[in-house]
N, CA, C and O of each residue as an XYZ file, in Angstrom:
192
protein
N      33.456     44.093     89.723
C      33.102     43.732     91.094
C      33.534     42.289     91.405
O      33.833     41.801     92.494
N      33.508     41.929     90.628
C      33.646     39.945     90.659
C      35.044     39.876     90.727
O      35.694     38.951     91.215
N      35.449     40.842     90.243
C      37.705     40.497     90.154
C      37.749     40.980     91.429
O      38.407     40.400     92.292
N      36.980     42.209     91.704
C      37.783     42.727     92.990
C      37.179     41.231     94.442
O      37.827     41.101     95.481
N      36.386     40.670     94.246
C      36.056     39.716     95.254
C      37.034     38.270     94.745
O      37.443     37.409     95.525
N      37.160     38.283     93.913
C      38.238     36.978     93.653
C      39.791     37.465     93.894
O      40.668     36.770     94.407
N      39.909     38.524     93.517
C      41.313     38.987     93.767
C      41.613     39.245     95.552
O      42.639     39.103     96.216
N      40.128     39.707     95.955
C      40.513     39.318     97.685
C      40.555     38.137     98.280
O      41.425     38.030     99.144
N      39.799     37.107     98.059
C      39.814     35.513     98.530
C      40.783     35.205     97.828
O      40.402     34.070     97.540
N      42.164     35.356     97.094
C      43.248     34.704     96.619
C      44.169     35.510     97.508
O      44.977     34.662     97.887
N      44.501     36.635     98.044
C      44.794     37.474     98.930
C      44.595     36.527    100.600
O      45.416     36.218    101.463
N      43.605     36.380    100.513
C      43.203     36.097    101.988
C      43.833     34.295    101.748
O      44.748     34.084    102.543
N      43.643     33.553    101.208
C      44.068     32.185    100.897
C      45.764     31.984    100.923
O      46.426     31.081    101.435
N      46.201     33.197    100.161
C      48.075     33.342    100.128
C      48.005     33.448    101.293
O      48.326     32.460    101.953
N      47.551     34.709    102.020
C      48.025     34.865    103.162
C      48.094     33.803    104.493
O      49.155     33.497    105.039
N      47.268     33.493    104.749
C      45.965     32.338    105.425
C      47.359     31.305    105.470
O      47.750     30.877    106.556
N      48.120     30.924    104.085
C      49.263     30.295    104.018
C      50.551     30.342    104.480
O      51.331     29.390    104.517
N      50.783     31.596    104.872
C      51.844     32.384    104.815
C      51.775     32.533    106.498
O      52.782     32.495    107.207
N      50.615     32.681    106.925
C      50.397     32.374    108.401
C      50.686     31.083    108.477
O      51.878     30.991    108.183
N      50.230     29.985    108.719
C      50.157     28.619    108.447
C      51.362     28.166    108.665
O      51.681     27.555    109.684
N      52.392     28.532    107.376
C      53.912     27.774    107.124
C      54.495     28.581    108.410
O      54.926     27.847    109.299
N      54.568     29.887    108.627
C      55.107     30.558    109.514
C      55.208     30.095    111.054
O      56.230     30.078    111.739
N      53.752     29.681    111.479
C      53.345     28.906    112.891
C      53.769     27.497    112.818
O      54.169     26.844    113.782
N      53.640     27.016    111.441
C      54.394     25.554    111.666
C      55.985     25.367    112.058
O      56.372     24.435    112.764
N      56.880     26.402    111.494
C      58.358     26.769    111.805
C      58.289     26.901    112.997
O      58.851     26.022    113.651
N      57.906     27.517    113.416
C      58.041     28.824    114.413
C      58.073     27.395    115.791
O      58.919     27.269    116.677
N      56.759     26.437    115.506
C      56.728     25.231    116.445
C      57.611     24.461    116.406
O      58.092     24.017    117.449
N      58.192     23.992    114.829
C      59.433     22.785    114.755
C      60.132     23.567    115.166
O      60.714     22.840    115.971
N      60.603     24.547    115.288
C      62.100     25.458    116.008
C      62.761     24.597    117.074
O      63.979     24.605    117.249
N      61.657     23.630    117.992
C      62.208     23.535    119.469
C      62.626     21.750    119.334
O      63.019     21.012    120.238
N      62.441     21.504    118.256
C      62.573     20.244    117.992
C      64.398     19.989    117.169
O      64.814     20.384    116.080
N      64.754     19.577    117.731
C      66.151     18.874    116.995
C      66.142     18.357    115.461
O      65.374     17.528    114.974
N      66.903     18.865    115.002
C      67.366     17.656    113.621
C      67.997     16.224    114.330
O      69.020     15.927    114.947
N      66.586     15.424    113.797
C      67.222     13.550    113.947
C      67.524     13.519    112.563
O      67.017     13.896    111.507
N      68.896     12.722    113.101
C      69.518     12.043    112.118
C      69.213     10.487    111.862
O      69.348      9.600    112.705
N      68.740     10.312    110.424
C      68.168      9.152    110.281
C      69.066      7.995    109.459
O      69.172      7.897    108.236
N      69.766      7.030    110.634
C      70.547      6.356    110.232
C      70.218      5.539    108.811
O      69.246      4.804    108.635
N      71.426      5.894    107.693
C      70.772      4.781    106.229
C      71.776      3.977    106.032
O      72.893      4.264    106.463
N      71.608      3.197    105.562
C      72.528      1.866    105.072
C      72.966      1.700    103.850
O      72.123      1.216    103.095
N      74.106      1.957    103.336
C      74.406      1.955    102.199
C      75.201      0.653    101.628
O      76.269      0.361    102.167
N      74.702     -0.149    100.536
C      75.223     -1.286     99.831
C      76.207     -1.170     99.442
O      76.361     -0.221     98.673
N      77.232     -1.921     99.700
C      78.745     -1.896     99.751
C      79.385     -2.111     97.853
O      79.128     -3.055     97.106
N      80.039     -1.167     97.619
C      79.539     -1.276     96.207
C      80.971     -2.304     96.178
O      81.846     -2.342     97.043
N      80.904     -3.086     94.937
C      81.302     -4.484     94.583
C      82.165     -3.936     92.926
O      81.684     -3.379     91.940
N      83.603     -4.408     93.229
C      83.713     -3.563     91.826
C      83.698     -5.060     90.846
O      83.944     -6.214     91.196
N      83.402     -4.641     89.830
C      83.312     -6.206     88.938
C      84.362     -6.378     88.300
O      84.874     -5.473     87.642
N      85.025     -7.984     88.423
C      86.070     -8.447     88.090
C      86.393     -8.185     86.774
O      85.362     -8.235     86.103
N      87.715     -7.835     85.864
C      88.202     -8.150     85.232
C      88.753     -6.528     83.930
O      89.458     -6.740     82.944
């Protein structure tokens, strides 16, 4: 009895997740990729 109630609240918790990540996409969809300007150190070759 105790597996079958832990094996459903790990069920309901995956899922619960699986909703979750899904609605979070589903919202960034309407949002653009920014491109986040980086600066890269000019590499220096060493003498000799």
């Amino acid at each position: 009895m105790t597996q079958i109630i832990l094996n459903s609240a790990v069920a309901i918790l995956i899922a619960a997740a699986v909703v979750t990540t899904a609605a979070a996409a589903l919202r960034g969809e309407d949002r653009a990729m920014q491109k986040v300007p980086v600066r890269a150190k000019a590499r220096r070759h060493p003498k000799g």
